[in-house]
N, C-alpha and C positions, 0 to 999 in steps of 0.2 A: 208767809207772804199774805198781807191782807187782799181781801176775794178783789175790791175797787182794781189793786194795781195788776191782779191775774187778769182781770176783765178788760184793761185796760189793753194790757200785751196783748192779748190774743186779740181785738181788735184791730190792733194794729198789722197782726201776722198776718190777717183775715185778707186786711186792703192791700198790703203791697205787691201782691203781685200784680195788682191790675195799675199801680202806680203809671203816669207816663216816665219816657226815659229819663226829661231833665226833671221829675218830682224824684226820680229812684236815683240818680246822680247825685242830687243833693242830697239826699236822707243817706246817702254813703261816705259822704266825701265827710260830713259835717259829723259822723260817727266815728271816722278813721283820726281827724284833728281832737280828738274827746281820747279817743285807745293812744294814739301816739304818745300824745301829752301826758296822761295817766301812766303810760309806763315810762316814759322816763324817769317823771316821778317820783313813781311809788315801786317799778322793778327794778333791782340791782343787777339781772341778766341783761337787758333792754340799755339800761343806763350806760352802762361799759361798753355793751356794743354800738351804742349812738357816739358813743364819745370816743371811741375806736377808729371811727371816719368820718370826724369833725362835725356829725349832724346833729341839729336842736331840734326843738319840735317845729320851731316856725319854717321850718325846712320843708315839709311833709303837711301841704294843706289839701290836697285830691289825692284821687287815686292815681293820677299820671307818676306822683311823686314818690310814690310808693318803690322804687326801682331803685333809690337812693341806699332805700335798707337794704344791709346785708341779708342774703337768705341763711334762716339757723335749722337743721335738720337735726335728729331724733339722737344721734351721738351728740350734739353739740348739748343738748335741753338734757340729758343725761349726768354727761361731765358736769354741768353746772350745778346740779342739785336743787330739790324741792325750794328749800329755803331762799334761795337766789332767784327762781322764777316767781316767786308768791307776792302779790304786793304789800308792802308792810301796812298800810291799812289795814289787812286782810287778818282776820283770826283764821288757821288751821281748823282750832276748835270749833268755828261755825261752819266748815265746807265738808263736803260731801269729797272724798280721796278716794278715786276710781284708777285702774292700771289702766293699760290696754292689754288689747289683747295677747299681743308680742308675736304677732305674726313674723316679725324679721326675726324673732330671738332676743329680741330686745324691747321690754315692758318698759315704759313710761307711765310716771302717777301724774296726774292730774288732779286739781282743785276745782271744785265749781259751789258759787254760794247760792242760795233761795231759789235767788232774781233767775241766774242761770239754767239753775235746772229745770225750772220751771218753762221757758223759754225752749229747751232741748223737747220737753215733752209737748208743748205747740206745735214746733215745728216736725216731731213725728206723726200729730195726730194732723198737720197739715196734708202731709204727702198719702199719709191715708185715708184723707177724706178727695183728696187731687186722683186715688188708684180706686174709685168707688165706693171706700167704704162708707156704711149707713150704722145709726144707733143701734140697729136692732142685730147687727150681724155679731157672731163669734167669735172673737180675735182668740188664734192660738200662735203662741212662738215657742218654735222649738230651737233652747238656747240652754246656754249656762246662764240657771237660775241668779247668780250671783250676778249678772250681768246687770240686770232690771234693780233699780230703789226703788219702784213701788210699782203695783201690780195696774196700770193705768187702763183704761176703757172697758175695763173689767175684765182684763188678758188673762187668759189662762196660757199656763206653765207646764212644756213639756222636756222634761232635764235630758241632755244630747247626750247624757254618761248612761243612762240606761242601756240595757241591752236592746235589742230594735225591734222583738216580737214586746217588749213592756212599753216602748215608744208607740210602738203601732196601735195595744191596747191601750194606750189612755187616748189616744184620738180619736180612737172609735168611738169610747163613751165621750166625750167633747164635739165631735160631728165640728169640727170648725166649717164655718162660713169662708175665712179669710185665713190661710197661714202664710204665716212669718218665718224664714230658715235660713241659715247656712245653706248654698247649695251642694256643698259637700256632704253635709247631714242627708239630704233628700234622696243623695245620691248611694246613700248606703241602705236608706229602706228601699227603693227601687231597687238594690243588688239583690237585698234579704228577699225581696217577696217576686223577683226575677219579671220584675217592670210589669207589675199587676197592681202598683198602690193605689190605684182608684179604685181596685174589687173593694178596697177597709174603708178608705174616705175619699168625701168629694166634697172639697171647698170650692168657691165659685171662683177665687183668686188666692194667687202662692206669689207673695212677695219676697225677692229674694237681696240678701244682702248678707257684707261681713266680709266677700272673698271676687274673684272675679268667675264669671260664671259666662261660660265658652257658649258662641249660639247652638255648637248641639248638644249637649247638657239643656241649654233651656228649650230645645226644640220637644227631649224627653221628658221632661216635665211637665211639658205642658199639653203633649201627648198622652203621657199613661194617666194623671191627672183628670184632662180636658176641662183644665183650670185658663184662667186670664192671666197671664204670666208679669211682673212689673220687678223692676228693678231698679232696687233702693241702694246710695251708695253714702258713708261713712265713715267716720273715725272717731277711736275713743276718746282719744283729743279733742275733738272740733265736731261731736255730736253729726247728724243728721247734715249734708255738702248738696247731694243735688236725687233725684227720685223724678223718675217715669210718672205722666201723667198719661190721661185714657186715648192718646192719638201715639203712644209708641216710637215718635221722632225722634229719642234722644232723652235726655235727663236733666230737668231744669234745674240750674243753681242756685241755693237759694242767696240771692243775692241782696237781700233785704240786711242779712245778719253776716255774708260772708263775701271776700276778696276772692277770686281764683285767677291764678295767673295760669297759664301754659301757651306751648304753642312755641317752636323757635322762629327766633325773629329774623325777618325776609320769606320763611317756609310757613306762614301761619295753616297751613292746612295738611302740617305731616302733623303724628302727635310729640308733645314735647311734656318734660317735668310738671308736674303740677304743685304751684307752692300758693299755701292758701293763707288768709288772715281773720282772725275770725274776730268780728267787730263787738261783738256781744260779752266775749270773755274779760270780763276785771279783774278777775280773782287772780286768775293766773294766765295774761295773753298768750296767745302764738300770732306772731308777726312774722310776715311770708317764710311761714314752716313749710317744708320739702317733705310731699307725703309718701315720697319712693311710690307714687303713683303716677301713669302719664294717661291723655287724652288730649281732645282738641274742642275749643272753646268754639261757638258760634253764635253769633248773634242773628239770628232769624226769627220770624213767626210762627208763631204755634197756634193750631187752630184750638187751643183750649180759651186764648186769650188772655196769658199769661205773657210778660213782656223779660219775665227773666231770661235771660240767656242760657243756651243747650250746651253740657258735653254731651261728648261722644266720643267713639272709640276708646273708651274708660280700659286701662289695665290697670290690674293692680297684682297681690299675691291671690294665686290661685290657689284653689281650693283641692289640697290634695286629698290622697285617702292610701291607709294604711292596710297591707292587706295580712292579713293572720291568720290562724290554725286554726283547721277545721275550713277552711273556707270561709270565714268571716272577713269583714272587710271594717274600717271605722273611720270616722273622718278626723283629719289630725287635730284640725281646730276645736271639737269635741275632748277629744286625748290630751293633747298635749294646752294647751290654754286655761281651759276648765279645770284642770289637776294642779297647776302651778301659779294660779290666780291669787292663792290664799299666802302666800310668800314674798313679802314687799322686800326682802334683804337680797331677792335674786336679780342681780344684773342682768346676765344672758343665758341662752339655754340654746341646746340642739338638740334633738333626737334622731339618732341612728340607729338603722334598721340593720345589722349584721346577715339576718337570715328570719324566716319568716318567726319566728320563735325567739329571738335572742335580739336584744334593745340595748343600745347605751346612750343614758342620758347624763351629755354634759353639760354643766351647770358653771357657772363665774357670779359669786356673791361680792355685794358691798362690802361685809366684813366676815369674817371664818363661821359658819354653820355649825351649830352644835349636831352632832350623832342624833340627836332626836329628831332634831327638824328634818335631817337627813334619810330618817327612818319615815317620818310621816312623810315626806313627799314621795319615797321609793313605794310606799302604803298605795298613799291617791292613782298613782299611775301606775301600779298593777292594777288594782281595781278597774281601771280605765283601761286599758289593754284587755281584760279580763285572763280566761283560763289557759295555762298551756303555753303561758309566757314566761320566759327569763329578763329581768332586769338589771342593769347595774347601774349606780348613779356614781358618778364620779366629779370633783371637785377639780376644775384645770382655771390656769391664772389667764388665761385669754381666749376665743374665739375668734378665730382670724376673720376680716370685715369682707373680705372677696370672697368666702366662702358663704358668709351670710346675706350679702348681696343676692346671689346666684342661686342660693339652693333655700334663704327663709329660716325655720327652725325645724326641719324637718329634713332628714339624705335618706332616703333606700339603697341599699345597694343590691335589691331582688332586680329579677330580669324576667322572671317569666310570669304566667297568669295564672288565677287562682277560681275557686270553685264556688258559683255562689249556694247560698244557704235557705231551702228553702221554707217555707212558713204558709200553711194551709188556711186558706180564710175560714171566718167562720157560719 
């Protein structure tokens, strides 16, 4: 992208939150007639489903009208395949093809070109500059390294498949200022070091995202820590949705680049589905996608001076954790995500915990798995498990949808508690 049109965007990201409400009304509504219109278009997922309930684009000129689309959820953008959500404008060869995570069991690939990603990486250095961060501070994220295209504000990389005394030593020599985590991750070195992780570091702020994160989980972190706690929320579909600024009200949306609906209608104040549209994506739209997340929308004041509007009461999939031999403990999204990231043929996935030792991972591919692939992913996820584990992978032709609903890509069927593991400062 040339530097003019970076410079350009990020000014633009810079000013709208301070936009008034009819300057941010228009600059949404006149972006949503631009993605409508575009996908009808140029997508043949979009096109079929406009044409499935007699809508055009002149149908669809605000956001009021948005309610006319059908909502498409993460099985629908599945069944359809790559090719059918892609705008044929669009080269494959020039976009950046990212999974998600597959927290339900179910990975989605995603396309984003230049423009876009460029735009994804504004709007995270937005919410970090809205959570205090400053040039001179230390950004660390402890993540699946695969996860980041390019190492931005000069982040340092702490990989969540380590063991947690090697996790713990590379922060130490990193001293971050600011960390970035899974709260499940954090949750396994405050196991390891028996809620003493401030003895090894102390960053001034621990921003947390990726999973949903219970307020006493974040009451301990920001305890043993006596860090500034913020909460960042996302998808790997639709980048960077809404992030805590420094008055803690709630989670502003960035409504500049994205639609949030929720909320059921007549009860606007229980939480309700959240299906989002994200106005920025060409390459490959989502139009009111269903993020198997709920909360509740509000439009009030924030004394930051930000006029976007707040979730709150954010669920989403929670952040479990895996307990294991010896008394180790791991967090799944660590395990099971980061091990199965590098396999775009896999459809769905589960891991079941039989007994603290003993794993069965079921797996459902696009088309038959060679014995090799099958060998290297049973590989990645003993690794990730580490010592003292049995694995078996096995090939089944479905995953029933209520059970992924309900339990995610992850079932224990342990009942009792486990021993943590201690680690001596130094």
């Amino acid at each position: 992208m040339l530097p003019h049109m970076a410079v350009s965007l990020a000014w633009n990201l810079w000013r709208s939150p301070k936009l008034s409400a009819d300057e941010l009304q228009d600059l949404r509504d006149r972006k949503l007639r631009q993605l409508i219109r575009h996908a009808f278009e140029q997508v043949p997922y979009y096109r079929t489903l406009f044409t499935s309930v007699g809508l055009s684009p002149e149908d669809v000129q605000a956001t009021d009208d948005l309610k006319k689309v059908p909502v498409s959820t993460k099985e629908d953008l599945v069944a359809a395949g790559l090719s059918s959500r892609l705008a044929q404008s669009t080269s494959r060869d020039t976009c950046c093809v990212s999974r998600t995570s597959g927290s339900s069991g179910e990975p989605l690939s995603t396309c984003l070109n230049e423009r876009e990603q460029t735009i994804r990486r504004l709007l995270g250095l937005r919410r970090l500059v809205e959570a205090r961060f400053r040039p001179w501070d230390r950004l660390c994220i402890l993540c699946d390294p695969t996860q980041l295209s390019s190492r931005r504000f000069r982040t340092r990389v702490v990989p969540v498949v380590l063991p947690p005394e090697e996790q713990i030593a590379q922060l130490q020599r990193i001293k971050p200022t600011v960390l970035k985590a899974w709260p499940s991750s954090l949750k396994v070195l405050m196991h390891h070091t028996r809620h003493q992780l401030g003895r090894f570091i102390q960053p001034r702020i621990v921003a947390l995202s990726g999973e949903e994160c219970s307020d006493e989980l974040r009451g301990e972190i920001q305890s043993d820590l006596e860090a500034e706690v913020f909460v960042f929320y996302g998808a790997g579909e639709l980048g960077p949705i809404a992030s805590e600024c420094r008055y803690h009200g709630g989670l502003h949306i960035n409504a500049d680049q994205l639609i949030v609906e929720c909320g059921i209608e007549n009860r606007p104040s229980e939480p309700g589905d959240l299906v989002i549209t994200s106005l920025f994506g060409l390459s490959m739209p989502f139009i009111r996608y269903r993020t198997g997340d709920t909360g509740i929308l509000q439009e009030k004041a924030c004394p930051c001076g930000s006029r976007f509007p707040i979730l709150t009461s954010l669920q989403g999939r929670s952040g479990k954790v895996i307990r294991l031999p010896e008394g180790r403990v791991a967090s799944v999204a660590a395990v099971v995500n980061t091990a199965l990231r590098p396999f775009p043929t896999i459809q769905k996935f589960r891991l079941i915990q039989e007994s603290v030792g003993d794993f069965v991972l079921q797996t459902v591919f696009l088309e038959p798995p060679a014995e090799e692939t099958l060998s290297h992913m049973k590989c990645r996820m003993s690794e990730c498990l580490g010592s003292g584990v049995e694995l078996t992978v096995t090939v089944v032709d479905t995953i029933d949808e209520e059970g992924a609903r309900k339990f995610g890509n992850f079932i224990s069927k342990l009942t009792a508690g486990s021993t943590p593991g201690p680690l001596d400062p130094n």
